[in-house]
C-alpha positions as CSV (number, residue, x, y, z in Angstrom):
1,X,-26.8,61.2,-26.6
2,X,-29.5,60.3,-23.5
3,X,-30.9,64.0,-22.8
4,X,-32.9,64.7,-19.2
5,X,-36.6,65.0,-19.5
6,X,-36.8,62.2,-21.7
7,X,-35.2,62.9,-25.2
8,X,-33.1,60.9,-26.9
9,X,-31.0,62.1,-29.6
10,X,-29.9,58.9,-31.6
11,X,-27.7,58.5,-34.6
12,X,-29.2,55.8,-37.2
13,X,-28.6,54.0,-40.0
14,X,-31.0,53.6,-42.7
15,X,-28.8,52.8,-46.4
16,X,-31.1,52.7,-49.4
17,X,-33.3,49.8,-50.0
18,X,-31.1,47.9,-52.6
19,X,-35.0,47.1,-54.6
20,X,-38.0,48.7,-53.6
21,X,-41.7,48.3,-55.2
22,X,-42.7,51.5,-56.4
23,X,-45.9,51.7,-54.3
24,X,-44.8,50.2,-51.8
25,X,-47.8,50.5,-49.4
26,X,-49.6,47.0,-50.6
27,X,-48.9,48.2,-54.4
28,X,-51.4,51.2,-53.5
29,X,-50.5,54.1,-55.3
30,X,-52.7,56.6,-53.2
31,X,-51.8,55.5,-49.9
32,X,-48.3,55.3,-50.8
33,X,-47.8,59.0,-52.1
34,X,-49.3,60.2,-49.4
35,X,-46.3,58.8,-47.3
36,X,-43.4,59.9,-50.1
37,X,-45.3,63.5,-50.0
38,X,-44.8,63.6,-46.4
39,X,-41.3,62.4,-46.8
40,X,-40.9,65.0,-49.5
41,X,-41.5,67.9,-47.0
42,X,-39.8,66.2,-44.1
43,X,-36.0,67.7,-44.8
44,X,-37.0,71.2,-45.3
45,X,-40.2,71.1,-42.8
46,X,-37.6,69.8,-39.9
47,X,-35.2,72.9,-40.8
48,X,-37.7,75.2,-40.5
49,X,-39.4,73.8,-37.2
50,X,-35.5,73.8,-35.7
51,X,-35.5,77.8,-36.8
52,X,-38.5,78.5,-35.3
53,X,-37.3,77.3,-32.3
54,X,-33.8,78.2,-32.4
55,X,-35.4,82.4,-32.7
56,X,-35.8,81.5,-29.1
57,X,-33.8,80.0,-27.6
58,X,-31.6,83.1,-26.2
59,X,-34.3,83.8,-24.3
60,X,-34.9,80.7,-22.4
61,X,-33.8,80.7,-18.9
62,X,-34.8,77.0,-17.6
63,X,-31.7,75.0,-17.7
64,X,-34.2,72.0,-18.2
65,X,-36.1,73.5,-21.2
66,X,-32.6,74.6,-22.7
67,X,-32.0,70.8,-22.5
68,X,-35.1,69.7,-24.3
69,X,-34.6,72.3,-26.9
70,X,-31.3,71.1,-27.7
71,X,-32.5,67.8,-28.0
72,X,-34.5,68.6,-30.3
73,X,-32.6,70.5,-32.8
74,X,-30.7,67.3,-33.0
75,X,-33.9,64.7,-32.9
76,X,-34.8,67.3,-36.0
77,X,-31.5,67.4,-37.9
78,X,-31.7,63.8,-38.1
79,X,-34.7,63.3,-39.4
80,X,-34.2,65.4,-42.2
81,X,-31.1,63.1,-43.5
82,X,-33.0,60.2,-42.8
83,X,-36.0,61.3,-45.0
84,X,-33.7,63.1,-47.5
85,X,-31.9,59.8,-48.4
86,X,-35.2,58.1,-48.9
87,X,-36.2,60.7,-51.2
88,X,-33.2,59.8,-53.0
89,X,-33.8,56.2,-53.5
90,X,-37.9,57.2,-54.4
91,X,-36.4,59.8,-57.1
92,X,-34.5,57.3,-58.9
93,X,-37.6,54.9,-58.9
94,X,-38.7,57.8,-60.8
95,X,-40.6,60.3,-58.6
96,X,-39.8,63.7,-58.9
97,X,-39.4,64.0,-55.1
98,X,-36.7,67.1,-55.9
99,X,-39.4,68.8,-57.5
100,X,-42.2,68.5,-54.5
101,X,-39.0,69.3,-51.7
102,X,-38.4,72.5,-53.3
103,X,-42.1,73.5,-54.2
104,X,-42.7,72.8,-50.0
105,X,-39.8,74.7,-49.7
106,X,-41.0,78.1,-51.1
107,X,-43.9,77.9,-49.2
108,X,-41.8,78.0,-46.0
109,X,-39.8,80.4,-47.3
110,X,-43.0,82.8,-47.9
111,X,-43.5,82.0,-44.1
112,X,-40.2,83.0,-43.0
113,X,-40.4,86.4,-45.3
114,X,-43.9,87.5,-44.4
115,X,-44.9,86.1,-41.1
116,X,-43.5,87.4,-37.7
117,X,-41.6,85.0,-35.2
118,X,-44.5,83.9,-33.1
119,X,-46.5,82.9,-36.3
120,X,-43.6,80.9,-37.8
121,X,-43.8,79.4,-34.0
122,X,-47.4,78.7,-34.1
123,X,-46.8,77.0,-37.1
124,X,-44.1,74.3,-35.5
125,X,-46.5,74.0,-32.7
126,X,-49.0,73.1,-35.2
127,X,-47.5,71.4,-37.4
128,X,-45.9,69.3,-34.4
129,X,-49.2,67.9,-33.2
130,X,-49.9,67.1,-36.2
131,X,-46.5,64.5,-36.5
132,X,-47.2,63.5,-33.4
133,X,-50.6,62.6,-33.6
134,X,-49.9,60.6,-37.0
135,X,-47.2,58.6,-35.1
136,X,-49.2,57.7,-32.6
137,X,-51.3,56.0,-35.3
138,X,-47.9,54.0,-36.4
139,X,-47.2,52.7,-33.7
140,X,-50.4,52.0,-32.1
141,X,-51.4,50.1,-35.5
142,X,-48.3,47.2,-36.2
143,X,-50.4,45.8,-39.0
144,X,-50.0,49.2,-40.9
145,X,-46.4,49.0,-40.5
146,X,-46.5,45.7,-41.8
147,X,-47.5,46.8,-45.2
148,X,-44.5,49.0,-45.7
149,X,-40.9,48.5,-47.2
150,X,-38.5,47.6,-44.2
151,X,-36.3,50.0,-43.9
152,X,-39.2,52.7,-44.6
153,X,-41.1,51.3,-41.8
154,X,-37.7,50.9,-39.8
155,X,-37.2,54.7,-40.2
156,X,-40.8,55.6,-39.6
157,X,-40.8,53.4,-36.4
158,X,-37.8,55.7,-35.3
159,X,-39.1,59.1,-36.6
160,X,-42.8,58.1,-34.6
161,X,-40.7,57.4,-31.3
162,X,-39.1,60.7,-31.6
163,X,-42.0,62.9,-32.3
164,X,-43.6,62.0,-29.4
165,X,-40.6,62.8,-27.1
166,X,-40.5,65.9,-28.1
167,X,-43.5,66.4,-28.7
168,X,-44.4,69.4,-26.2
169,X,-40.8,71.1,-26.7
170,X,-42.0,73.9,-29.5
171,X,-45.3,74.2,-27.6
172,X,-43.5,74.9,-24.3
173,X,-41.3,77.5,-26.0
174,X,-44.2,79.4,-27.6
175,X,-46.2,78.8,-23.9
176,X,-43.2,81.1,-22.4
177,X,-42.3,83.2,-25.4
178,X,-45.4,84.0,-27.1
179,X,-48.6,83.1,-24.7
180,X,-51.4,83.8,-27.0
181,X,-53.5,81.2,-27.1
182,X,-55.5,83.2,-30.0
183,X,-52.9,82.8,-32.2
184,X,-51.8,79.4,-31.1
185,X,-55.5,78.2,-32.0
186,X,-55.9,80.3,-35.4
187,X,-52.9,79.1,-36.9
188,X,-53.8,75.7,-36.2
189,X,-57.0,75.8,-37.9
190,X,-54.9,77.5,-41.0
191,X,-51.9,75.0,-40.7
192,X,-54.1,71.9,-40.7
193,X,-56.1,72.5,-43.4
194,X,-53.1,74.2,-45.7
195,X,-51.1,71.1,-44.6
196,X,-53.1,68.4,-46.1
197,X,-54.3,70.3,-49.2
198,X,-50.6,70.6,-50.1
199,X,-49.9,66.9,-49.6
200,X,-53.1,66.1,-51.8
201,X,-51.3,68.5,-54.0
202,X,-48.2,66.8,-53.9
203,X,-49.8,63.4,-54.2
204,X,-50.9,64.2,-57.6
205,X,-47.8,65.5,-58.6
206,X,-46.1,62.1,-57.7
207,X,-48.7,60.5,-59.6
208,X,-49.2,62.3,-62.7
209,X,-45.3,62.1,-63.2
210,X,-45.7,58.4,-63.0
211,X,-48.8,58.4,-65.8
212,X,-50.2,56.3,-62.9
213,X,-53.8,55.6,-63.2
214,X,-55.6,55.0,-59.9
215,X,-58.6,52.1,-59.9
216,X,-61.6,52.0,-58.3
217,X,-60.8,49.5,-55.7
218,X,-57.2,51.4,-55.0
219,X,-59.6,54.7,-54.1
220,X,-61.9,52.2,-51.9
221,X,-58.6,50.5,-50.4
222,X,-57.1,54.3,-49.9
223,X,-60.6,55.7,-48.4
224,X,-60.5,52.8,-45.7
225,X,-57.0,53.2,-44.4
226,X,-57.7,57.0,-43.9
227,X,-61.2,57.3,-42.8
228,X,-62.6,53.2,-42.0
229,X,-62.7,52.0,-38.7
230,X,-59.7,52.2,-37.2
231,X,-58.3,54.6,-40.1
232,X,-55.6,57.2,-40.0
233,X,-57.7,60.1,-40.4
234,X,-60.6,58.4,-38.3
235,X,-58.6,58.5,-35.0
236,X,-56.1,62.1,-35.6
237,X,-59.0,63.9,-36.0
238,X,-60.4,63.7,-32.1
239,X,-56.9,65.0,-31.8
240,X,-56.6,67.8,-34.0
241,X,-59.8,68.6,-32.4
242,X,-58.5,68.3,-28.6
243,X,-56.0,70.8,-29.3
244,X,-58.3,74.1,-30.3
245,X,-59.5,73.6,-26.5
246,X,-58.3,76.5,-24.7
247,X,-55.6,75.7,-22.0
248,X,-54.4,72.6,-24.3
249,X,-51.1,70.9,-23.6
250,X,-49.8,68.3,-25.6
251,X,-48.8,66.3,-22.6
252,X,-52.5,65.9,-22.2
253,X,-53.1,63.1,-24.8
254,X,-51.1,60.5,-22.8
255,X,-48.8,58.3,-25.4
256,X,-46.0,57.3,-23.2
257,X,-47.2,53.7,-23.7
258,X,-46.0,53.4,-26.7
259,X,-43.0,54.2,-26.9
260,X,-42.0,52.9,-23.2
261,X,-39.5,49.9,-24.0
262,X,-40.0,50.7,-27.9
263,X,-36.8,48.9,-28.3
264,X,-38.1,45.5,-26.7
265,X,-40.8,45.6,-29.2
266,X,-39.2,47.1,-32.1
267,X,-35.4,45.2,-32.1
268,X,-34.6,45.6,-35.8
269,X,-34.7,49.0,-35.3
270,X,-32.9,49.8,-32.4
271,X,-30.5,47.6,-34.0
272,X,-29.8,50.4,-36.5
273,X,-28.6,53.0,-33.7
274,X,-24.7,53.6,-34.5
275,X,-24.4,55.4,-31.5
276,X,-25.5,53.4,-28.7
């Protein structure tokens, strides 16, 4: 479905890797749970940013916004069965993926309990820019994606793309809804760093249900990737950090390069839309 403002709800296909190496991030087992933790909060993370919005959404009078916002809920609801399939195929390798789902879980649940509407907002917006800004990485670095299982990297090629087109979608809604930009930047701060203290959480949970031990050159490897030259971490956080300025927009980091003609440069995965 080919949505106005630039959003794209596609339908994809992504079956199970028939063999999979269990790390299958160059055999390195830190850099590889940190993708399956992501994946692990994905399904339940995507339901709750589609919520958040959703509160909403009676209230929103601009025909084009209303567009974009049902784009999407269905960009969202598509991830989640993309991701929740691969955490099938991880948790027969062996990884209690069920286990780390439903411990991210209650935390969003204590969110939806306790916190009011706008904060549950703020926390999509949040959490947004921070999928957006790790897909930029993805598809700004091909030689990363090269390291990964296909149809992983197939799926995360896909999931990248989307993120960014609707990347400002929750933002615009809280812009017009909420308006604080107190709150928008305070729960930033607290959604950030709660964010990746869980998935170092999870990580460990991954790999202490795998007995894995992790060597010294694996912790070097891992260290690189995220803060070397070049390095995940290394290039979000200017990011992270453009987005506490006051005024902030996400349209102001500019990344319709990459995904212009994404599916001239990425055929095997535009290959996997069933409904083209």
């Amino acid at each position: 479905m080919q949505v106005n403002n630039g959003i794209t709800v596609r339908r994809m296909h992504f079956p199970a890797p028939a063999s999979m190496d269990k790390y299958w991030f160059g055999g390195n087992p830190l850099i590889s749970t940190f993708f399956y933790a992501m994946s692990a909060t994905f399904p339940d993370g995507e339901r709750f940013f589609i919520d958040t919005v959703r509160h909403y959404q009676p209230e929103v009078s601009d025909p084009a916004l209303t567009q974009r916002i049902r784009a999407f809920i269905g960009q969202e609801a598509h991830h989640g069965k993309a991701h929740e399939d691969f955490n099938s195929a991880l948790e027969a390798q062996g990884f209690p993926m069920a286990k780390v789902a439903a411990r991210a879980k209650a935390l969003l649940d204590t969110a939806r309990k306790r916190l009011s509407p706008q904060r549950q907002l703020a926390i999509t917006v949040s959490l947004e820019h921070v999928t957006a800004t790790l897909a930029e990485h993805a598809l700004r670095h091909p030689e990363v994606l090269d390291e990964m299982d296909p149809t992983f990297r197939d799926m995360l090629v896909w999931h990248a793309v989307e993120e960014i087109e609707h990347k400002a979608v929750a933002f615009d809604v809280f812009r017009r809804h909420v308006g604080s930009e107190f709150l928008r930047r305070r729960v930033l701060m607290l959604s950030l760093m709660l964010f990746f203290f869980r998935i170092s959480v999870f990580q460990r949970q991954l790999l202490r249900a795998d007995g894995r031990r992790v060597t010294w050159r694996e912790r070097w490897q891992a260290l690189c990737f995220f803060w070397g030259r070049g390095g995940l971490m290394t290039e979000a956080m200017p990011h992270f950090l453009k987005a506490f300025r006051r005024g902030f927009h996400p349209d102001d980091i500019d990344q319709r390069a990459l995904i212009n003609d994404w599916q001239l440069r990425y055929p095997d995965v535009a290959a996997r839309q069933v409904n083209r």
